[in-house]
C-alpha positions as CSV (number, residue, x, y, z in Angstrom):
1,X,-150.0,104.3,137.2
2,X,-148.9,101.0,137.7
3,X,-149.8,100.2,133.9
4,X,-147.0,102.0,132.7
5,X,-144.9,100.2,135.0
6,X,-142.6,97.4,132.8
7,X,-141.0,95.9,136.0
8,X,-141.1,96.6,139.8
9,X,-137.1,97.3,140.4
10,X,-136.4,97.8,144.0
11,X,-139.7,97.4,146.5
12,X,-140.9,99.6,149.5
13,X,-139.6,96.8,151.8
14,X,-136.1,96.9,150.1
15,X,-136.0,100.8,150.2
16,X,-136.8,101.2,153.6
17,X,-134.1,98.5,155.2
18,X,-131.4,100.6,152.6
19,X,-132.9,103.7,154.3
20,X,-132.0,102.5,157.6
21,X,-128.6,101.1,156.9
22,X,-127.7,104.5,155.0
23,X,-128.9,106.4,157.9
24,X,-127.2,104.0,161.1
25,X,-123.9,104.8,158.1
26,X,-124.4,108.7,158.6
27,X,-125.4,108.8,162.3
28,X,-121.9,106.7,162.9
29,X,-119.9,108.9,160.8
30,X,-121.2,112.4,162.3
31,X,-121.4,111.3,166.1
32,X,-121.4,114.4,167.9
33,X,-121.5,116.4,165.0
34,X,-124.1,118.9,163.6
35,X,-124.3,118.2,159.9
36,X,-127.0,120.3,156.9
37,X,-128.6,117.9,154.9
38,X,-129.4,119.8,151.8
39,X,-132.1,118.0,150.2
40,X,-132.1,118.2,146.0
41,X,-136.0,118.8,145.4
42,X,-138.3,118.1,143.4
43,X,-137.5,114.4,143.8
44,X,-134.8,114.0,146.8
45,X,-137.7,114.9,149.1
46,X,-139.6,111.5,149.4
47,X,-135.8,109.8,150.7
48,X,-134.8,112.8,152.8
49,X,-138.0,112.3,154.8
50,X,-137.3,108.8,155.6
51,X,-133.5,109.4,155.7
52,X,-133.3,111.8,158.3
53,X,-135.7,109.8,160.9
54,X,-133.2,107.5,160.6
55,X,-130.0,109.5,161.7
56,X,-130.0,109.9,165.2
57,X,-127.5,112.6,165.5
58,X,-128.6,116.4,165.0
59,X,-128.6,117.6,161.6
60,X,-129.9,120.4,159.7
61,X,-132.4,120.6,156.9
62,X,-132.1,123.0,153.5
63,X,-133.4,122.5,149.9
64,X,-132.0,123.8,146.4
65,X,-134.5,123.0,143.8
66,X,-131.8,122.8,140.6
67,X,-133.0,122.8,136.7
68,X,-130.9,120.3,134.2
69,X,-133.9,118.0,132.8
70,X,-136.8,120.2,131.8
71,X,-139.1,117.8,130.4
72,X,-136.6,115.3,129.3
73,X,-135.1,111.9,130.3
74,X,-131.5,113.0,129.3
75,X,-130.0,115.8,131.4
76,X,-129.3,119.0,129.5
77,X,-125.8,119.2,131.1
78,X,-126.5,122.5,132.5
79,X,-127.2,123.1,135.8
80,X,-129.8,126.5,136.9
81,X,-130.2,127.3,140.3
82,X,-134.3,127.7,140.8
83,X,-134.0,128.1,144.9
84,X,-130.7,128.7,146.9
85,X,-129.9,127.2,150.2
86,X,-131.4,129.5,152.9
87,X,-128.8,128.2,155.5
88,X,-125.0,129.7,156.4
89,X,-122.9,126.4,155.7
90,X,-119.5,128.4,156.2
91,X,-117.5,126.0,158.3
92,X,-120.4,123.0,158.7
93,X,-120.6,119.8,157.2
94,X,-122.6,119.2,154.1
95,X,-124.3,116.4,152.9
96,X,-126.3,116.7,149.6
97,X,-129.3,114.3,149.4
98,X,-130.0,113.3,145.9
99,X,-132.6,110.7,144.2
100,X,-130.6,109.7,141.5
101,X,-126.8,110.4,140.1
102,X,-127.2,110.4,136.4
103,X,-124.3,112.3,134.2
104,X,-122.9,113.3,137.9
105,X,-123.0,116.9,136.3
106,X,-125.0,118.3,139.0
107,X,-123.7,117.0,142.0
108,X,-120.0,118.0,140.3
109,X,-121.3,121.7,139.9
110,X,-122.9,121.5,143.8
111,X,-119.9,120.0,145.2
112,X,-117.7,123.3,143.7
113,X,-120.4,126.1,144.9
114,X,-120.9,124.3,148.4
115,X,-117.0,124.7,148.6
116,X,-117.2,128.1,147.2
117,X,-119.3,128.8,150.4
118,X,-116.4,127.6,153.1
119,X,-118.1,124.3,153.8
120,X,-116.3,122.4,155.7
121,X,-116.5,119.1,153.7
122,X,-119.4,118.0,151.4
123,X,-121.1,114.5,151.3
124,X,-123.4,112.9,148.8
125,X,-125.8,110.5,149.8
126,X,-128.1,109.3,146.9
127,X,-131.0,106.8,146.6
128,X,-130.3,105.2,143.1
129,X,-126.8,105.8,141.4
130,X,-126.5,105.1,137.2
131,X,-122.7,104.7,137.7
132,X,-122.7,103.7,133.5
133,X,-124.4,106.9,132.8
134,X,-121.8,109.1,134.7
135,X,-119.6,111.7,132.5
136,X,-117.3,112.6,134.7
137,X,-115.7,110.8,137.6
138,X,-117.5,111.8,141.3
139,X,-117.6,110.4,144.6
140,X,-120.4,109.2,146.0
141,X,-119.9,108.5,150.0
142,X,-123.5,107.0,150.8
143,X,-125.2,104.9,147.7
144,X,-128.6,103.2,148.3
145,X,-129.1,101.1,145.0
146,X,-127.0,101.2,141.8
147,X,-129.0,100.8,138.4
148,X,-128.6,100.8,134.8
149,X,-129.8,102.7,132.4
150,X,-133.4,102.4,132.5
151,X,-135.4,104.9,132.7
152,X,-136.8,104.8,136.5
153,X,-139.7,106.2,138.5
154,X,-140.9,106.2,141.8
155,X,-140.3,107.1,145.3
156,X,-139.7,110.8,144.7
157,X,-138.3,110.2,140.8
158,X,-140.6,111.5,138.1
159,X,-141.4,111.9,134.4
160,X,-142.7,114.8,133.6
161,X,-143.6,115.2,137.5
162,X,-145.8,112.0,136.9
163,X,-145.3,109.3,139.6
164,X,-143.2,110.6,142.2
165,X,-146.3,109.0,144.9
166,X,-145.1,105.9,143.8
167,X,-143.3,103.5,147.0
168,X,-141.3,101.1,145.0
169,X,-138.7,102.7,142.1
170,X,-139.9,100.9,138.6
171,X,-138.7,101.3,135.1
172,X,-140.9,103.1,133.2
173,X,-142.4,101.9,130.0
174,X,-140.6,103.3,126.8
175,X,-144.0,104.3,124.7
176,X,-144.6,106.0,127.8
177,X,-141.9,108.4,127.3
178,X,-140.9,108.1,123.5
């Protein structure tokens, strides 16, 4: 896998100490409060499992698997619901973990249905942000690493659910994917 690596981006060391300042940010800002992390799977899964064992204030887990991609690098723009959230988030506080904000399409549509469900306010914590690549203008509160527009992998982010085992996020080579 490493072959069709062009360039190493952010390394396993530099994840991990983002991790922990992301997660000393969250543990600060819900002290004494019971927050749901909803994690975004496939790929929000590899960051939520280092994430949350670095909050050290109670929190809830869910997942929503969501469809926008298919086998593309460009999202589609619209947004499927594969799994729902499993978890009554009337009156808690939300924070979505995400890999990677791209168009900020999804997270606009999640941010609507979680407040469609009474939450009482809704977070977004991402790993990697492509803040050129967004369509629309979003919030995000908690922001590991911002990128450009490569195409990156690694550390939960896949092609074509190819090299999400990776630990470092890299840019993937372009005859890889063209």
């Amino acid at each position: 896998m490493r072959n069709d690596i062009e360039k190493i981006l952010i390394t396993e060391t530099e994840i991990q100490k983002k991790i922990k300042q992301l997660g000393e940010q969250i543990s600060k800002d819900y002290e004494g409060k019971y927050p749901v992390l909803i994690c975004i799977l496939k790929g929000g899964i590899v960051f939520l499992s280092d994430l949350m064992r670095s909050i050290s204030t109670k929190v809830e887990l869910d997942f929503m698997s969501l469809s926008s991609y298919g086998n593309s690098t460009k999202s589609s723009g619209v947004v499927k619901i594969k799994k729902d959230i499993d978890v009554d988030i009337s009156n808690r506080d939300v924070i979505i973990i995400e890999d990677i904000v791209d168009s900020g399409l999804t997270l606009k549509y999640l941010n609507e249905y979680f407040k469609q469900h009474n939450s009482d306010s809704v977070k977004i914590c991402t790993l990697l942000d492509k803040p050129n690549a967004h369509q629309i203008d979003i919030k995000i509160d908690y922001v590991g690493f911002e990128v450009g527009n490569d195409f990156v992998v690694g550390y939960g982010l896949d092609y074509s659910q190819k090299y999400r085992n990776l630990p470092y996020i890299g840019i993937l080579k372009k005859e890889i994917y063209s």
